[in-house]
C-alpha positions as CSV (number, residue, x, y, z in Angstrom):
1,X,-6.8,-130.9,-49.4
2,X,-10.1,-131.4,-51.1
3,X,-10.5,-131.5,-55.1
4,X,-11.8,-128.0,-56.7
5,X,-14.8,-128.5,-58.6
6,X,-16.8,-126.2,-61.0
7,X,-20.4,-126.9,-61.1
8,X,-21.6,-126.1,-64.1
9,X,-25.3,-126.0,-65.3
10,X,-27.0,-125.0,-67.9
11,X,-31.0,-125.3,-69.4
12,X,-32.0,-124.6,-72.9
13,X,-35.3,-123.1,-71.7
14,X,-35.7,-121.0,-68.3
15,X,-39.2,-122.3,-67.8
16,X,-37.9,-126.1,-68.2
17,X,-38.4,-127.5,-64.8
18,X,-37.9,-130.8,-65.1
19,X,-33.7,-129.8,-65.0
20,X,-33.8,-126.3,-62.8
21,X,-30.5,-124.9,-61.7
22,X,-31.7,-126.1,-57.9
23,X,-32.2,-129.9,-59.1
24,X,-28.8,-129.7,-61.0
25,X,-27.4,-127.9,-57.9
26,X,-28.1,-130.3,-55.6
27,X,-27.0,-133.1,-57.7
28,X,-24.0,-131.5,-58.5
29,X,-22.8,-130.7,-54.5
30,X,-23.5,-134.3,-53.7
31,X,-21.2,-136.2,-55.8
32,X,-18.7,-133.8,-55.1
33,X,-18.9,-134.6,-51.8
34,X,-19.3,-138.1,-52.2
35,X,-15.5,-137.9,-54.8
36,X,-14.1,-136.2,-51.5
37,X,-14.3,-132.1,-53.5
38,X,-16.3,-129.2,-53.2
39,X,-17.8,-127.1,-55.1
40,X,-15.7,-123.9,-55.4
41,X,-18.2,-121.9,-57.9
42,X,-20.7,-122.0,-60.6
43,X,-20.7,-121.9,-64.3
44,X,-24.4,-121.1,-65.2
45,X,-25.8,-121.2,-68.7
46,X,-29.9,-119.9,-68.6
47,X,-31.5,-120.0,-72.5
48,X,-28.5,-122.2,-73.7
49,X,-29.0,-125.2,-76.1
50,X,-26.0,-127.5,-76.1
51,X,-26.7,-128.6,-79.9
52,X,-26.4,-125.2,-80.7
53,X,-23.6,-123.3,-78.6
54,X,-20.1,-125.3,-78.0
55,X,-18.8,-125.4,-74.2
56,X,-16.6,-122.6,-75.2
57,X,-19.3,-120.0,-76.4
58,X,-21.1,-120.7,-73.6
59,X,-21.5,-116.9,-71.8
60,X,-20.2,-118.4,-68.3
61,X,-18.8,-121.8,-69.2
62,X,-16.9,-120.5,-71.7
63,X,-15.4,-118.1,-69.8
64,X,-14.3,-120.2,-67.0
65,X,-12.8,-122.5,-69.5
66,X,-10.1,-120.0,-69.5
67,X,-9.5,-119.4,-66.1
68,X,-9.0,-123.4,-65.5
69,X,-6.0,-122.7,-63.0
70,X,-8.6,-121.8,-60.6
71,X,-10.0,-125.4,-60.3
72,X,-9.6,-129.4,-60.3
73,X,-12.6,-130.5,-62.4
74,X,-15.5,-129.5,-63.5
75,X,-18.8,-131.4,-62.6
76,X,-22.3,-132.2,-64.5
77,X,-25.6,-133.0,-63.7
78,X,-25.2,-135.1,-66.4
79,X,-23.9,-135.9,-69.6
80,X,-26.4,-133.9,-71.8
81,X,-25.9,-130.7,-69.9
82,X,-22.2,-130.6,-70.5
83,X,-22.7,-131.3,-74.7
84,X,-25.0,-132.8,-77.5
85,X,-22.1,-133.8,-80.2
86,X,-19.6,-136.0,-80.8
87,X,-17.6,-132.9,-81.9
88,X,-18.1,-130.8,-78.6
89,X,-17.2,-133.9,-76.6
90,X,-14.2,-134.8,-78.4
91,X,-13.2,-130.6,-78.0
92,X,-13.9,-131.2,-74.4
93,X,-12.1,-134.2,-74.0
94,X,-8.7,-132.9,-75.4
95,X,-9.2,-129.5,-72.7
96,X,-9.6,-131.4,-70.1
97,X,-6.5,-134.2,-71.4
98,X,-4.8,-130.7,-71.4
99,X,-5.1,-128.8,-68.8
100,X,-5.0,-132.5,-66.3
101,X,-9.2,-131.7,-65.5
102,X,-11.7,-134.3,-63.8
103,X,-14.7,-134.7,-65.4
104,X,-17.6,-135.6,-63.2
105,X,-21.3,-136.2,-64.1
106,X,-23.6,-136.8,-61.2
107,X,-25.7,-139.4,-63.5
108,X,-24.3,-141.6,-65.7
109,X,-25.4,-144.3,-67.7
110,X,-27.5,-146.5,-65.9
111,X,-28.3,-144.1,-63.2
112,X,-24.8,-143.8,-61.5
113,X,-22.3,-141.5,-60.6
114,X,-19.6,-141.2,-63.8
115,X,-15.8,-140.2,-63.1
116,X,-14.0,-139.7,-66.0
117,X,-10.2,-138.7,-65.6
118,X,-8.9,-137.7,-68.7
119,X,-5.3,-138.8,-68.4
120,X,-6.4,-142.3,-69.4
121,X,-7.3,-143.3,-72.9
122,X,-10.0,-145.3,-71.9
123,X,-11.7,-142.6,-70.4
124,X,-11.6,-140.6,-73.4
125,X,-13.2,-143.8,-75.7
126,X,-16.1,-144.1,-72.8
127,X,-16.9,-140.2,-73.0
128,X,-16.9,-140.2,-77.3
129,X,-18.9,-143.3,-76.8
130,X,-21.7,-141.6,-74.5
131,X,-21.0,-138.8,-76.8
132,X,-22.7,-140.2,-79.8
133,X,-25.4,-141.7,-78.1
134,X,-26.3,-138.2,-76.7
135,X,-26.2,-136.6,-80.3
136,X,-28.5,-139.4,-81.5
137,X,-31.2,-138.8,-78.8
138,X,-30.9,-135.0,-80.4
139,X,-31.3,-135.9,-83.8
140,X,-34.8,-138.0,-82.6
141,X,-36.0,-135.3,-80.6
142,X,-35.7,-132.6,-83.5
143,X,-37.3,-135.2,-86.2
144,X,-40.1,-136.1,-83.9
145,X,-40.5,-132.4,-83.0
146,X,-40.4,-131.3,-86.3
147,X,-43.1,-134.3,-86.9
148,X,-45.4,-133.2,-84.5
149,X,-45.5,-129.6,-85.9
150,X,-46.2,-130.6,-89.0
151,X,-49.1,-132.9,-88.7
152,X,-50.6,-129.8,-86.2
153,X,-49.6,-127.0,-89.0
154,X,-51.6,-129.5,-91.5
155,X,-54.7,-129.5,-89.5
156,X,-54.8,-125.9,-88.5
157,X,-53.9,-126.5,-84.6
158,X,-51.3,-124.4,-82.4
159,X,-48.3,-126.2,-81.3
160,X,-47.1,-123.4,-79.3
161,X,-44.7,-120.5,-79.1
162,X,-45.5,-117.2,-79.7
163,X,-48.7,-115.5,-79.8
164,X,-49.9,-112.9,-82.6
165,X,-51.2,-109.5,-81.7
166,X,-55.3,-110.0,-81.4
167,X,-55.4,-113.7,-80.6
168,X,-55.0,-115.8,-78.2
169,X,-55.3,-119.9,-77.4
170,X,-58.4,-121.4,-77.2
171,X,-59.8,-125.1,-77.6
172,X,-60.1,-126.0,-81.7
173,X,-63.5,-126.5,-82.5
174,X,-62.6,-129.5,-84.3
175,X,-59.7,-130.9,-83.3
176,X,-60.3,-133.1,-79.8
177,X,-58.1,-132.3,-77.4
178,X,-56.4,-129.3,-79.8
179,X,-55.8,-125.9,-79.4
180,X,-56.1,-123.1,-81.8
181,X,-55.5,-119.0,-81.7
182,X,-58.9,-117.6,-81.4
183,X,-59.4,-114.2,-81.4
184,X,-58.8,-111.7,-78.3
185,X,-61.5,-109.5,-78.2
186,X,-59.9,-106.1,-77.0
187,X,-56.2,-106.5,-79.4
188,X,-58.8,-107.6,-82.5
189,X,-61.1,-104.7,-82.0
190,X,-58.3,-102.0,-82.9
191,X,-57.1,-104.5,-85.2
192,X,-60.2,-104.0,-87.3
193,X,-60.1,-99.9,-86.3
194,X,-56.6,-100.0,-88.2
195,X,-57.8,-101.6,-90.9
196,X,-60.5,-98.9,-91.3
197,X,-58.4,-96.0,-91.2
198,X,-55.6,-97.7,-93.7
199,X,-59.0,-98.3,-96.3
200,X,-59.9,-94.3,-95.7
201,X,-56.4,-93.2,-97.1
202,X,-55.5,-92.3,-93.2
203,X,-51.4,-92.5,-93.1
204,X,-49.4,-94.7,-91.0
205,X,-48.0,-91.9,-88.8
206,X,-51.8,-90.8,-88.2
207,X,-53.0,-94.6,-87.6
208,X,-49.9,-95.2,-85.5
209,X,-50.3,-91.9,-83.3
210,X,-54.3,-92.8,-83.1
211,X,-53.4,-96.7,-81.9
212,X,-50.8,-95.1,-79.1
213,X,-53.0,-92.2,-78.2
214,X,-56.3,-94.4,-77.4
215,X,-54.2,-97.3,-76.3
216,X,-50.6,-96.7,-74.9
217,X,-48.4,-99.8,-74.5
218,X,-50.9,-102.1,-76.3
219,X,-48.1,-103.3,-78.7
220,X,-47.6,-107.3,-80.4
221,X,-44.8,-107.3,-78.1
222,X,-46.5,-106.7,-75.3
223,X,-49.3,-108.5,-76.0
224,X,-46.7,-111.9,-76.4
225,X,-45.9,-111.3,-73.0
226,X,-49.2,-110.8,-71.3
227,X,-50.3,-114.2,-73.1
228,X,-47.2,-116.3,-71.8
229,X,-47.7,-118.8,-68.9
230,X,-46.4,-117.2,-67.1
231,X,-47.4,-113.5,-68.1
232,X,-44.1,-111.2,-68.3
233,X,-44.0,-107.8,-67.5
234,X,-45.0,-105.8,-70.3
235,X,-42.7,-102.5,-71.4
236,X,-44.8,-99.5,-70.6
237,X,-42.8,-97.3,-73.5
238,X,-43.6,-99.7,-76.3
239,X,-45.3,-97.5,-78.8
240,X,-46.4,-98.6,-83.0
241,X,-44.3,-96.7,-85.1
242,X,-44.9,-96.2,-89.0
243,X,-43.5,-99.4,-90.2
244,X,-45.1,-101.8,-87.8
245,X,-48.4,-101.0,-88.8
246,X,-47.1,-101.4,-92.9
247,X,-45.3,-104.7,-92.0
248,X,-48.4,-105.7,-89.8
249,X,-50.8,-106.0,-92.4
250,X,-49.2,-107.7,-95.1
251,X,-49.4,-111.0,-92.6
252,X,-52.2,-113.2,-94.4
253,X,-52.0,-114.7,-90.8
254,X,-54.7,-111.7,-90.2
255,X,-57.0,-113.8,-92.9
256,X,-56.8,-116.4,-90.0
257,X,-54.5,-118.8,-92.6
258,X,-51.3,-120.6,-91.8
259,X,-48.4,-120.1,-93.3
260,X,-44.7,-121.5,-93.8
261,X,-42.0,-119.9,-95.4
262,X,-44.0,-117.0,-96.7
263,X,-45.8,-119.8,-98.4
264,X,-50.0,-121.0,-97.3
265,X,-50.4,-123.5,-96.3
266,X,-53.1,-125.6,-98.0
267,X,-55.4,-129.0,-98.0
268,X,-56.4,-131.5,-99.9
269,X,-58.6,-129.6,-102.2
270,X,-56.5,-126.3,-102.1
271,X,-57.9,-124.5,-99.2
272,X,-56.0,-122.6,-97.0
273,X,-55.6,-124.1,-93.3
274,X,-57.3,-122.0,-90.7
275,X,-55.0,-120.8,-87.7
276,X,-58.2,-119.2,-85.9
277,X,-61.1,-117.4,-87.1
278,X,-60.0,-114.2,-89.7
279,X,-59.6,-111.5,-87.7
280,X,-59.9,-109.5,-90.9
281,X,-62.5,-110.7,-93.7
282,X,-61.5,-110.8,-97.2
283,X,-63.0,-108.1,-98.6
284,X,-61.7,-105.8,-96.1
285,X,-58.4,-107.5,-96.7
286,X,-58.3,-106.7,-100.5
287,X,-59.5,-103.2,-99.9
288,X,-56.6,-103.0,-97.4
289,X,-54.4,-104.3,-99.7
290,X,-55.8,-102.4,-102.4
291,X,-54.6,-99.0,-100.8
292,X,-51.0,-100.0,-99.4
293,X,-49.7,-101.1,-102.9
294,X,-51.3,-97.8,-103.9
295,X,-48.9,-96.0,-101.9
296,X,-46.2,-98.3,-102.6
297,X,-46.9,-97.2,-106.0
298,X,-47.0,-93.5,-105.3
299,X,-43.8,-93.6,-103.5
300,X,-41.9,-92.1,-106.7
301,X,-44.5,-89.2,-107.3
302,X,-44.2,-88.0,-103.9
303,X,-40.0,-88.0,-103.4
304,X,-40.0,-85.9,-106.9
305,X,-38.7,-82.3,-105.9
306,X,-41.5,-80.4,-106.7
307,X,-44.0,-82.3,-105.0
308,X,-44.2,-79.5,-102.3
309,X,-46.7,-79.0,-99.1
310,X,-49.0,-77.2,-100.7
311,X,-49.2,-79.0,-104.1
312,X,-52.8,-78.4,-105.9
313,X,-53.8,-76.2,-102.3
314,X,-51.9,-73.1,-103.9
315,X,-52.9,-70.6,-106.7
316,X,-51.7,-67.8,-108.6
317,X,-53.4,-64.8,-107.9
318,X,-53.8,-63.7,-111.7
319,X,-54.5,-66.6,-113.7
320,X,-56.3,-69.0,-111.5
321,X,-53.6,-71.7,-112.1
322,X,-51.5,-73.9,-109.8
323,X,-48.4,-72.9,-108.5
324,X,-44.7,-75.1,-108.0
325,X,-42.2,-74.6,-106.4
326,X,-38.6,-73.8,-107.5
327,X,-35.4,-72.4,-105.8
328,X,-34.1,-68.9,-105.7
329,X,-30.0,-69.3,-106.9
330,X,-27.4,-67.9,-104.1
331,X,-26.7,-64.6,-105.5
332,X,-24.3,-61.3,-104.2
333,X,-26.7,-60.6,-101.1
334,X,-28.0,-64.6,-100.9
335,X,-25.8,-66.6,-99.5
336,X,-27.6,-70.1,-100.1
337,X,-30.4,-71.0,-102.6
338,X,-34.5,-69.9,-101.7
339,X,-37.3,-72.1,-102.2
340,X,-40.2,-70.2,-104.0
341,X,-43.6,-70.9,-105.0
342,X,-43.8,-70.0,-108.8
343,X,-46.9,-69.5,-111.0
344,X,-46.3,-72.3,-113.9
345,X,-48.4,-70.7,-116.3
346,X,-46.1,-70.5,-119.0
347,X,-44.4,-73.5,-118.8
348,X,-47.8,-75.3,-119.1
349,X,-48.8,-72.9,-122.5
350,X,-50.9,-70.6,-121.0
351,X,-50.4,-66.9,-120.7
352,X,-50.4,-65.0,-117.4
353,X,-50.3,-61.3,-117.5
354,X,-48.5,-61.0,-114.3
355,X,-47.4,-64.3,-112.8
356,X,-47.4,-64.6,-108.9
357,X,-44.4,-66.0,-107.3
358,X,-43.4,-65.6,-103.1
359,X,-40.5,-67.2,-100.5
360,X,-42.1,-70.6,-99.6
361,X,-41.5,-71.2,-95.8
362,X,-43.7,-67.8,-94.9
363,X,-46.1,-68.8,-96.8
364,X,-46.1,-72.6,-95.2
365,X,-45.8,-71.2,-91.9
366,X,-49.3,-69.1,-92.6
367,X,-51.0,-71.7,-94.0
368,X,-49.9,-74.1,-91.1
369,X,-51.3,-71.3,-88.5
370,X,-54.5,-70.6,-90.0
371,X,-55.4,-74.6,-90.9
372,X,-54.8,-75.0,-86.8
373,X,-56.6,-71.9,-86.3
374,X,-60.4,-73.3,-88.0
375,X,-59.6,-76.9,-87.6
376,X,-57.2,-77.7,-84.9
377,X,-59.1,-78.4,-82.0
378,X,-61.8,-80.7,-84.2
379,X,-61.6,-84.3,-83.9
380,X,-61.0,-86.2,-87.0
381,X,-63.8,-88.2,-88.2
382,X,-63.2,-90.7,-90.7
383,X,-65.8,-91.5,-93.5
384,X,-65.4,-95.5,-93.6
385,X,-66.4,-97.8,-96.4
386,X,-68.6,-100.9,-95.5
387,X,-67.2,-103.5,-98.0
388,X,-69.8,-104.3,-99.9
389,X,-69.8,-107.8,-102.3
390,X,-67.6,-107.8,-104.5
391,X,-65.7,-110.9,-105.4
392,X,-63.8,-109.8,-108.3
393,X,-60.7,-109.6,-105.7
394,X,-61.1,-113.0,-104.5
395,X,-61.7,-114.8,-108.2
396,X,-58.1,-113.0,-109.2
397,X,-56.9,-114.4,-106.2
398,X,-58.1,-117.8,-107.1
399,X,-57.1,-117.8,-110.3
400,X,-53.5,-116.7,-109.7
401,X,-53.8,-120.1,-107.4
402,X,-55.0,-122.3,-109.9
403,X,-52.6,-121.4,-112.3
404,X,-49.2,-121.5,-109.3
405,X,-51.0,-125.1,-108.9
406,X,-51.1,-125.8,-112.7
407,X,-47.2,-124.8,-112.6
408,X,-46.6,-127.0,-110.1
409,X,-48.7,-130.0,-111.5
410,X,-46.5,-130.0,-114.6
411,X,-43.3,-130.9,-112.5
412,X,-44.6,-133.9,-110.5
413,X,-45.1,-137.2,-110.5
414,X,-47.5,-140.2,-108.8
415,X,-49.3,-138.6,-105.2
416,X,-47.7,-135.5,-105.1
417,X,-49.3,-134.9,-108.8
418,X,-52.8,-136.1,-107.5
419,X,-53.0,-134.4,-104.7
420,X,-51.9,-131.4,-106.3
421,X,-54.9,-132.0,-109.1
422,X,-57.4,-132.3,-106.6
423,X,-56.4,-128.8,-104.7
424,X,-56.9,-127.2,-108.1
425,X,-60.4,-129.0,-108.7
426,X,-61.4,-127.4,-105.2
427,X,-60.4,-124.1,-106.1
428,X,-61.7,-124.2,-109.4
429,X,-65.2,-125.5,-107.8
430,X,-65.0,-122.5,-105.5
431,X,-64.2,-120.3,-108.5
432,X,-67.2,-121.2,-110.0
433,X,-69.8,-120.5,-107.2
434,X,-67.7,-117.2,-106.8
435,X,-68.4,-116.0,-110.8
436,X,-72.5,-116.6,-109.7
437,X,-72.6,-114.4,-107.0
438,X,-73.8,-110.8,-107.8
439,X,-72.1,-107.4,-106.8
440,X,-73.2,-105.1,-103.9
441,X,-71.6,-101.8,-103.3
442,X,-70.7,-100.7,-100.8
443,X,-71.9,-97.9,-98.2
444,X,-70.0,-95.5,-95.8
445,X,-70.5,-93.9,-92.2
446,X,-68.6,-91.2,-90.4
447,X,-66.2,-93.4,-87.4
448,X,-64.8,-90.9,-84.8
449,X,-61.1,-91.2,-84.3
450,X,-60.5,-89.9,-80.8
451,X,-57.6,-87.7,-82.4
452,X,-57.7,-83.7,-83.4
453,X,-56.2,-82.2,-86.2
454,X,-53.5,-80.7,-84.2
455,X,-52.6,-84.2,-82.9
456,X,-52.4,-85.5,-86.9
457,X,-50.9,-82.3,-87.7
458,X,-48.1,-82.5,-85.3
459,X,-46.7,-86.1,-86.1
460,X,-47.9,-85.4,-90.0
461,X,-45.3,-85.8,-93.2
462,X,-45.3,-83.6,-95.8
463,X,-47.5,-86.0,-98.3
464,X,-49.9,-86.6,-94.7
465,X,-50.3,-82.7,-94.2
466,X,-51.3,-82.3,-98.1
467,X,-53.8,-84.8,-98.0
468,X,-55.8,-83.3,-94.8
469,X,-55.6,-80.1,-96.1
470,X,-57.4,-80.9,-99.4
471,X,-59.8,-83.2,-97.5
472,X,-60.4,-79.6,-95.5
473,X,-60.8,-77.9,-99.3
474,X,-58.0,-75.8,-98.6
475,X,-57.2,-72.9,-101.4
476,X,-54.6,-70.5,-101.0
477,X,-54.6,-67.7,-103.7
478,X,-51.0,-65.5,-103.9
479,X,-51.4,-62.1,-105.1
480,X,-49.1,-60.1,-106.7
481,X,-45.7,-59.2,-105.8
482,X,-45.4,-55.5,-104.4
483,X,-41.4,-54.7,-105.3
484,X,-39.9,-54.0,-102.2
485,X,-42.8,-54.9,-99.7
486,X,-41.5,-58.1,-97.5
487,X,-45.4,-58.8,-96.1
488,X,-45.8,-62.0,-97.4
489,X,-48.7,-63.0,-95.3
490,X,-51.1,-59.3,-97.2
491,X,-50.7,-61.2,-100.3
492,X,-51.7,-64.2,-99.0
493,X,-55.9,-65.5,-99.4
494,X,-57.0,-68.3,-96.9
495,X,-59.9,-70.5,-98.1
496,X,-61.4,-73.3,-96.4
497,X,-64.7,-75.9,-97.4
498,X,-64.1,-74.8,-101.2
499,X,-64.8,-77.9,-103.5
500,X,-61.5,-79.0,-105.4
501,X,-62.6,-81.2,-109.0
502,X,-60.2,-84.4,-108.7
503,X,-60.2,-84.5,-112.6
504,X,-59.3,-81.1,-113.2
505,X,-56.8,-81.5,-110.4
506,X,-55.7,-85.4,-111.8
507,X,-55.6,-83.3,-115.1
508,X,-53.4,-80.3,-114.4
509,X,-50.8,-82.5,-112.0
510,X,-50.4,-84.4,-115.7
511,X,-50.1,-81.9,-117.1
512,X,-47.7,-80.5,-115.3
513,X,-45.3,-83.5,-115.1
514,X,-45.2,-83.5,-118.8
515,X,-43.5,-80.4,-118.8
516,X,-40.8,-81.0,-116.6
């Protein structure tokens, strides 16, 4: 009867070649056959790294570790695709002493077959032997990878992996023989459409629905796998989504830098190293920048209760002034509480002879209708700002770097402390030229969006749908309160194009917080 063998094979990377499942295969099934056994099944690991998963967490190893009744021995390529570690060899060592298992590696040391039977105790002292001398050859290959990404993160050049959304690998223009992400012309191009709509107050949700309107499936995911050699099929459902575009520009990889740990990476004389070419310029950046923590900073104003769909867009009929909104209490015939649009008049001082109030979802529902109705099937056009020049942004910037630098200065010692010294003399030198430059303003230009109202409208939050309506100039005037009558929509005036004074309306929103 022959000897049952597992073959068992495993590769850290899919696309690693050099030790396919076929080579190992055939390996394998000859020295079997040439220890008198055959091969019985297989065990095989795709995407596994042996410093980093035992033999038991192994998805199919592992499993058949259990089910060791249903086999002799279990057979290698070699020695590194069974473990990396003293400590998974020694774990191995005592199974196999256990459960009475051959172990069999097609090449050994030297280049030869390797037969260990674990009964002996000199098989087990040859196998922790091997063992260490594999975990070494690890521990060389990780220091002189993690060598070799530094010196190519220091000098701005790709070592590989992933690809960002809007570049893609091209030769350095420097560097001989280097690579670096240059940018891809079609992903960079909405890239800098984005940025335009973030720095012309346009939501996420809009920019988000405009990106997978006008481009479907052109995601960073997707874009990853259409740049990998080989491509990969892309996911034609992949859609941006609110956060992604938030989270996407807050990279200061956009500004073409590298960066580790959250952390630039910098040169001699302070500068940031260049990944690519910015695919995003800096004062576009600060603008972009500029709005986001805006609405970071908003974010309390607009969860407040009152802050209602048609804040500073609805009036009171008598005395000109804003109305809020407030609930109804459940009463005998109301079973749960009402939200109402309420004339504020006198909580804000002033005297109304007969303040307006009405049910708010009617009223919500009208002015939803009638906005669609005049601007629905209108494409959104975005006035854009052309940055102008305007270094203020940039001379903060540098001098919150000068003074991180000065921090760090006072803590070292010898090179470190030189080196350090001469980044902050190059960013004070570019500081300087900075402070001589005058300031241009800048311009704007109408940018069509490709989207209609009723597209914005649909996917639209509440703050979203208050913002296009006052863009629009949107007034709606409530009239008074006929006891008895339940037409809502009679009372109601529509106004459209009116012109809306941000002071007055910065003013009476103060105003009105103050008396809460």
């Amino acid at each position: 009867m022959s000897i049952r063998f597992l073959g068992a094979r495993r590769l850290s990377r899919v696309t690693d070649n050099s030790t396919s499942f076929e080579r190992q295969g055939a390996a394998i099934a000859e020295a079997v056959s040439n220890v008198g056994g055959e091969v019985v099944d297989w065990a095989d690991d795709p995407d596994i790294s042996a410093a980093k998963y035992a033999p038991e967490d192994r998805p199919e190893l592992g499993a058949w570790l259990k089910r060791h009744d249903e086999y002799d021995g279990i057979a290698w390529a070699r020695l590194d695709r069974a473990v990396r570690s003293m400590r998974d060899m020694a774990w191995l060592g005592g199974w196999a002493r256990d459960h009475r298992k051959r172990l069999l590696f097609a090449e050994g040391p030297g280049g030869g077959r390797l037969e260990l039977d674990m009964t002996s105790p000199m098989s087990e002292l040859i196998l922790m032997i091997l063992a260490f001398a594999a975990q070494m050859e690890v521990q060389a290959i990780q220091e002189r990878t993690q060598g070799a990404s530094e010196y190519l993160r220091s000098v701005g050049r790709w070592k590989g992996g992933r690809i960002p959304f809007g570049r893609m690998p091209v030769p350095h223009p420097t560097e001989e023989d280097g690579w670096w992400l240059g940018e891809h012309d079609a992903t960079s191009e909405i890239i800098d459409k984005m940025g335009d709509l973030i720095v012309a107050q346009k939501s996420y949700h809009v920019i988000s629905a405009w990106v997978n309107g006008k481009h479907p499936a052109v995601t960073p995911a997707n874009h990853r796998r259409l740049m990998a050699d080989p491509p990969r099929e892309i996911d034609p459902d992949a859609r941006w989504n609110p956060g992604m575009v938030s989270s996407f520009f807050r990279q200061r990889s956009l500004r073409g830098w590298v960066t580790k740990g959250g952390e630039v990476v910098r040169d001699e004389e302070g500068e940031p190293v260049k990944l690519g070419p910015p695919l995003i310029h800096d004062e576009k950046w600060h603008q972009i920048q500029a709005e986001m923590d805006s609405r970071v900073a908003d974010t309390g104003s607009r969860n407040k209760s009152d802050a209602h769909p048609l804040l500073g867009i609805i009036f009171c009929g008598t005395c000109r002034g804003r109305m809020y909104q407030g609930w109804m209490a459940p009463g005998p015939n109301r079973k749960v509480a009402k939200r109402q649009y309420r004339c504020a008049a006198k909580a804000h001082g002033r005297t109304c002879a007969k303040p307006a109030y009405v049910t708010a979802d009617p009223v919500d529902a009208y002015v939803s209708r009638k906005f669609m109705e005049l601007f629905g099937p209108i494409e959104l056009v975005e006035v854009v700002t052309i940055p102008g020049v305007d270094n203020r942004p940039e001379i903060e910037e540098l001098e919150a770097d000068i003074d991180h630098l000065v921090t760090r200065m006072a803590s070292l010692r010898g090179p470190a402390a030189d080196a350090v010294e001469r980044q902050v003399q190059g960013r004070s030198d570019k500081l300087e030229k900075l402070r001589e430059q005058p300031v241009v303003p800048p311009r704007t230009e109408e940018v069509r969006t490709g989207i209609t109202y009723a597209d914005a409208w649909t996917d639209a939050s509440v703050v979203e749908r208050r913002r296009m309506l006052k863009e629009a100039g949107t007034r709606v005037t409530v009239g008074q309160t006929t006891r008895g009558s339940r037409d809502v929509e009679g009372r109601l005036k529509f106004e459209a194009m009116t012109h809306i004074d941000p002071e007055q309306d910065a003013l009476d929103e103060a105003a009105h917080q103050a008396n809460l």
